[in-house]
Each structure stands twice: as structure tokens, then as C-alpha cells.
C-alpha positions in Angstrom: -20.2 1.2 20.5 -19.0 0.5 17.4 -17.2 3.3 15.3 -19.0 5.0 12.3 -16.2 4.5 9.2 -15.1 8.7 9.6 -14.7 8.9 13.3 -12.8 5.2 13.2 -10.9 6.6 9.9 -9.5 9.7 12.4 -8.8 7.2 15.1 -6.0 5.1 13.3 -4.5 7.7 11.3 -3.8 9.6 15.0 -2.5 6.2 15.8 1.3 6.4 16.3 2.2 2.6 14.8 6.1 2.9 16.2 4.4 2.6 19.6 3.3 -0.4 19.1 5.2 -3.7 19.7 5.8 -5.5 16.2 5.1 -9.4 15.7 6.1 -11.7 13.1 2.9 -11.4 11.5 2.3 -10.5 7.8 -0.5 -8.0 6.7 -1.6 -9.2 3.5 -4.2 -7.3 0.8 -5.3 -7.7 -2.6 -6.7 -4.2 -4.1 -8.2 -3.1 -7.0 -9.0 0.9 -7.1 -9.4 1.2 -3.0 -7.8 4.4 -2.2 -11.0 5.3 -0.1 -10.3 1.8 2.3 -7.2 0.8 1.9 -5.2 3.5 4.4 -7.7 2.4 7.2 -7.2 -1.2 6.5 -3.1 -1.3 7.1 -3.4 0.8 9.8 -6.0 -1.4 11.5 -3.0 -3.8 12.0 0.0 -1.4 13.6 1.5 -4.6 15.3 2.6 -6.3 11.9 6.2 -6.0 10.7 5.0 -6.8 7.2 3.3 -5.3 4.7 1.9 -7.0 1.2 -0.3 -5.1 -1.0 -1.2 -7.1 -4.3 -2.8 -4.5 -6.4 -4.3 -5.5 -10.1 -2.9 -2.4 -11.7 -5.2 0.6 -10.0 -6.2 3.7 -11.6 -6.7 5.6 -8.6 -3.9 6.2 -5.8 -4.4 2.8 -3.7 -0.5 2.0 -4.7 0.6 5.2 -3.8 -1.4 5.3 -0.9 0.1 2.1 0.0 3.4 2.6 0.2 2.9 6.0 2.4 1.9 3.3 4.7 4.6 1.3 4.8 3.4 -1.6 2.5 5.8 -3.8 -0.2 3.8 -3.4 -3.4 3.0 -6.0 -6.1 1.6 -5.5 -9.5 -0.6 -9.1 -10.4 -3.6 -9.1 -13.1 -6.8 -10.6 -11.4 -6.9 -14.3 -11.4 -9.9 -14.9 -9.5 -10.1 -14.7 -5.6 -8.5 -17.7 -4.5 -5.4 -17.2 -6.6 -4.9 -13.6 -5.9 -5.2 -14.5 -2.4 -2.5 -17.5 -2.7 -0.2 -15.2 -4.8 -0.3 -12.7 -2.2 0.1 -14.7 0.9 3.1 -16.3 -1.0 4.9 -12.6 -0.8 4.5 -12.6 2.9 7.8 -12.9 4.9 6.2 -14.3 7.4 4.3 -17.5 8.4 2.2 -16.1 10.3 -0.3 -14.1 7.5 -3.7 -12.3 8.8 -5.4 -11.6 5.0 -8.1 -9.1 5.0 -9.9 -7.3 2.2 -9.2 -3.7 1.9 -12.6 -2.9 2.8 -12.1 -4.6 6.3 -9.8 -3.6 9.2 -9.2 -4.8 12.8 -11.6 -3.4 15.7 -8.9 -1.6 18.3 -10.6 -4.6 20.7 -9.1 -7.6 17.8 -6.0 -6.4 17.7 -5.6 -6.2 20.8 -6.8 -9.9 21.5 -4.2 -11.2 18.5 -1.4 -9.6 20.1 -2.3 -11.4 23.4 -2.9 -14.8 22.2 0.1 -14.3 19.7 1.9 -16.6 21.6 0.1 -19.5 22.3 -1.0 -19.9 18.0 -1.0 -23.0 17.0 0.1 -23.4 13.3 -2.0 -26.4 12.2 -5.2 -24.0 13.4 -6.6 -21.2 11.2 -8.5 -18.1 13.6 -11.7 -17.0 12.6 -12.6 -13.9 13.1 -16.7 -12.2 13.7 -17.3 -9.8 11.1 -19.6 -7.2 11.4 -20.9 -5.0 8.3 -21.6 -1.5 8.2 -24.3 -0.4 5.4 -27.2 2.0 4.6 -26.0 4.1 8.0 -25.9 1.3 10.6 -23.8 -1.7 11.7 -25.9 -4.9 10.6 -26.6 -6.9 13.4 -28.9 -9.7 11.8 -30.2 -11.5 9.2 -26.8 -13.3 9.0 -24.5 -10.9 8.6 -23.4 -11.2 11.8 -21.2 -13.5 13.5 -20.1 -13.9 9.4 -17.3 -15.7 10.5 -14.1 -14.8 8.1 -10.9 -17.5 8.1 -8.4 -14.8 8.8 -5.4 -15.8 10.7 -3.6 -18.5 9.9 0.1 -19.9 9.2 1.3 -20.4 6.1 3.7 -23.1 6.4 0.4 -25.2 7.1 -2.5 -23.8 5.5 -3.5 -22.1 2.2 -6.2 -20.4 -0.1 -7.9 -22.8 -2.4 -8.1 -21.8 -5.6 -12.0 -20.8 -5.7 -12.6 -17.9 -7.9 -15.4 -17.2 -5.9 -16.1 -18.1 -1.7 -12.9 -19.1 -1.5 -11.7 -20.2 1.5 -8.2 -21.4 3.2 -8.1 -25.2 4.0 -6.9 -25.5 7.6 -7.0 -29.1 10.0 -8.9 -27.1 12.9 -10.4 -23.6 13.3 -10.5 -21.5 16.6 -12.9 -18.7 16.4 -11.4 -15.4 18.3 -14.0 -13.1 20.7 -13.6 -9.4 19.0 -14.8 -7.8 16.1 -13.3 -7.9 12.3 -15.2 -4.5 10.8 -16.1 -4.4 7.3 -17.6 -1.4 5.7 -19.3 -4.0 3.1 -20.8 -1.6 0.3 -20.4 2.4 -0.7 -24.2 2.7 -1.2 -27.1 0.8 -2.8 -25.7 1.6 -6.3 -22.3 -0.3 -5.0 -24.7 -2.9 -3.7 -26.6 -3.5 -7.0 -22.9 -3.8 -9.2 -21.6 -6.2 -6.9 -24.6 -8.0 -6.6 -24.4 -8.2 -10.7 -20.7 -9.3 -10.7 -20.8 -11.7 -7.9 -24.2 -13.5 -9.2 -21.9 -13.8 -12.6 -19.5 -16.0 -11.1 -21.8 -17.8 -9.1 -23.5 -18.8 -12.1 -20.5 -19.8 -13.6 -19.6 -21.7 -10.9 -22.7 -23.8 -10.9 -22.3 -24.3 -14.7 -18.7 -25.9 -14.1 -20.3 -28.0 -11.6 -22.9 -29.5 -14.0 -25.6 -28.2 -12.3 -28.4 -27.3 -15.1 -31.3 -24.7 -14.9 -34.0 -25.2 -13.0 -37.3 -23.2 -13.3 -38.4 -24.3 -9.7 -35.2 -22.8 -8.3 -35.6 -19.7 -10.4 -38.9 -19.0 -8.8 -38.1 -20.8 -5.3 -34.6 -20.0 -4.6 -35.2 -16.1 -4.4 -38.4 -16.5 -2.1 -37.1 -19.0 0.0 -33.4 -16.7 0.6 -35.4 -13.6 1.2 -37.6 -15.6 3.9 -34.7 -17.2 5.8 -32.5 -13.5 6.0 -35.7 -11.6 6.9 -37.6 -13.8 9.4 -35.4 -16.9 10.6 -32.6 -15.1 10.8 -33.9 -11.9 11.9 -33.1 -9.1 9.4 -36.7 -7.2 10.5 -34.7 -6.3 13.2 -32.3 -4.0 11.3 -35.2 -2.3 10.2 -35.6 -0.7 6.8 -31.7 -1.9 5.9 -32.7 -4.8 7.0 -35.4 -5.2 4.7 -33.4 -3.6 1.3 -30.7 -6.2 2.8 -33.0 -8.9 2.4 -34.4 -8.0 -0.7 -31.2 -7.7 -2.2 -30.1 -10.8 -1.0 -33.0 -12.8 -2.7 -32.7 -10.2 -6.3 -28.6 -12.0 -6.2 -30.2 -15.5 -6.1 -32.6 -14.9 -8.8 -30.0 -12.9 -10.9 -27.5 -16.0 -10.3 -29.7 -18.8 -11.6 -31.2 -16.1 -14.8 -27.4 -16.2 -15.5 -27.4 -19.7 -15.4 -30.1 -20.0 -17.8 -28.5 -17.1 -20.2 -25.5 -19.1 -19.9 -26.4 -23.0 -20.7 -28.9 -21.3 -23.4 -25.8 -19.7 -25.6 -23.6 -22.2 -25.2 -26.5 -24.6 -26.1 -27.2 -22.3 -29.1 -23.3 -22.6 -30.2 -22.9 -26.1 -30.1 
């Protein structure tokens, strides 16, 4: 059974991490204001003899926390998630890079299953990794949040982030996808839920903008309907129960917020032209 975020919080900080048997593999973290995640995170990954945080200048005690742990510490203003992620991974002393978000960390059972494949890698390959949220009191099981396959192991020297403000992604020739879990304890509550749900529609919109794609009333209307549909009965969200619902909901409110933005966004610049 999967561990609630306090009981697997006590577990790796009673982890002793000089017991464990190092590997040229380079932790690497971008952070803004995580002191509540990021301890959890670097300790999820015992087994690495390197540790990059990239922090864009915290107000709370992520650095600090940080280096307690063991991590080399860089100070970068946010350039979007792709090129925070390449900036970081370009610190890394190692080819070998796993790159997680500090709200992430290995299960016990996907550590272990890196360190026993180590080995046999292949550098033109990038591993994927099933991860599995934890919100509104329960581990997500459906409406496809899980297998969310994540791009998280991969070698440097071969492969990197694009440079995607938003989805980004690392371009790799082949991807293997590994058996355990990657954990991600994906929102604080619903109010977390609702801001990042308002910043991420933001750059979505923009996004689309930049592709030339214009405002649609039909997708307006559509695209929400059709989003909560597919999360809540094709892909099975009912079966989280009430998260699952809210999760679903949510989901389709980001749509509709993304392509409102759109329209907000094509309208001023229309108006200042």
C-alpha cells in the first residue's frame, strides 16, 4: 500500500543515505518556495552522488533546506519550464540525470529497480517512470492520472529538455518505461488546485496564441464538456469517487479557463493594434 505523504515523510528522514551504495547518477530539482517537499524529494534518491537544486530565489527555507541535505545550490530567475529544466541538468556532474519536481520523490520499490537496472542503461534511451498522484486524501487511481507516464531518467550526453515553457518534455531516440511507482503529492488542497489551474491555463493560452491558433466559440463551449466526459467516464475517474468527480470537474474548468484566456488575449492585442 501506498504511503500517505507524513508516514512516507518519517520513512526517508529515518533513512540512513551513507548506507546506501552511490551511483553516478545526478539528482536534479528546480524549486521555487518548496520547503514543505523538497527534503522528501532528495531523500527519495539516497543512491545519487549528486545533488542540483536550481532554486528561483525562495522566500521560504527550500535553499537552506537544501543544503542540510547534501545538495549544490543554484540561484536562476524562472525562464519557463523547459529552460529551467536544461539549465539545471546542465549543472549535473553526471550523465546520468533523473530530474523530478520537488513535489515528487522515488517510491522505496523505484529506487530500488534503478539501482538494479543501473547497469544495463542504455544512453540513447530515456526511462519513463508511472506516476501516481496523491490528492483530496487518496492516491488517484483513474481518470488518467495514472500510469501518467513522466520522462525521468535519461543521459545527458544524448538527450535534453526542449525548451517548452509549458509540457515540456526531453527529446530522446527511444523510451523504456520502468515497472515501479514515481509518487507525486500533486496539489496542497483545492485552493492550490484552483491557483495552478489559473497559472497553467495562462500559459496554455499563450501557447496556443504563438501557435496561430484563434478563438473558437465551439471549443469554448465543447472543449470543457468533452474533457470532463473523457476523465470522468472513458477513463474512469467515477471510480475515485467524490475526488474523482472535483478532479474531473476541475479538469474541464482549466480547459474552459484556457480558451477564455485565449479570447481575453487575441481581443487586447486586437484592441492595440
Amino acid at each position: 500500500m501506498l504511503a500517505t505523504r507524513e508516514s512516507f515523510d518519517k520513512t526517508l528522514i529515518q533513512r540512513d543515505p551513507k548506507r546506501v551504495t552511490k551511483l553516478p547518477i545526478s539528482l536534479v530539482i528546480i524549486a521555487l518556495n518548496e520547503e514543505a517537499h523538497i527534503e522528501r524529494c532528495i531523500r527519495s534518491a539516497p543512491f545519487a552522488d549528486d545533488i542540483v537544486v536550481v532554486d528561483s530565489f525562495s522566500t521560504d527555507r527550500t535553499v537552506e533546506i537544501s543544503k542540510q541535505c547534501g545538495a549544490r545550490v543554484f540561484q536562476e530567475k524562472w525562464k519557463g519550464f523547459g529552460p529551467q529544466k536544461a539549465f539545471a541538468t546542465s549543472q549535473a556532474k553526471n550523465s546520468w540525470v533523473i530530474s523530478l519536481d520537488a513535489d515528487e520523490a522515488l517510491s522505496p520499490e523505484l529506487a530500488a529497480e534503478i539501482i538494479e537496472v543501473f547497469t544495463s542503461l542504455d544512453p540513447e534511451t530515456g526511462y519513463l517512470f508511472p506516476r501516481k498522484s496523491y490528492h483530496l486524501g487518496r492516491w488517484i487511481g483513474h481518470g488518467g492520472w495514472y500510469p501518467d507516464y513522466q520522462l525521468r531518467l535519461f543521459n545527458k550526453d544524448k538527450s535534453q529538455w526542449n525548451s517548452a515553457a509549458l509540457h515540456e518534455k526531453v527529446e530522446v531516440k527511444a523510451r523504456v518505461a520502468m515497472k515501479a511507482p514515481l509518487l507525486h503529492w500533486v496539489f496542497d488542497d483545492l485552493s492550490d488546485q484552483v491557483i495552478t489551474n489559473d497559472r497553467y491555463s495562462t500559459l496554455g493560452a499563450q501557447q496556443l496564441h504563438e501557435a496561430g491558433k484563434k478563438f473558437s466559440y465551439f471549443k469554448l463551449v465543447t472543449k470543457p464538456m468533452s474533457k470532463f466526459i473523457e476523465t470522468y467516464f472513458f477513463k474512469r475517474g467515477f471510480m475515485d469517487g467524490t475526488a474523482g468527480f472535483i478532479i474531473s470537474v476541475g479538469a474541464a474548468y482549466s480547459i474552459f479557463l484556457r480558451f477564455a484566456k485565449l479570447w481575453e488575449l487575441q481581443r487586447v492585442r486586437k484592441k492595440s493594434s
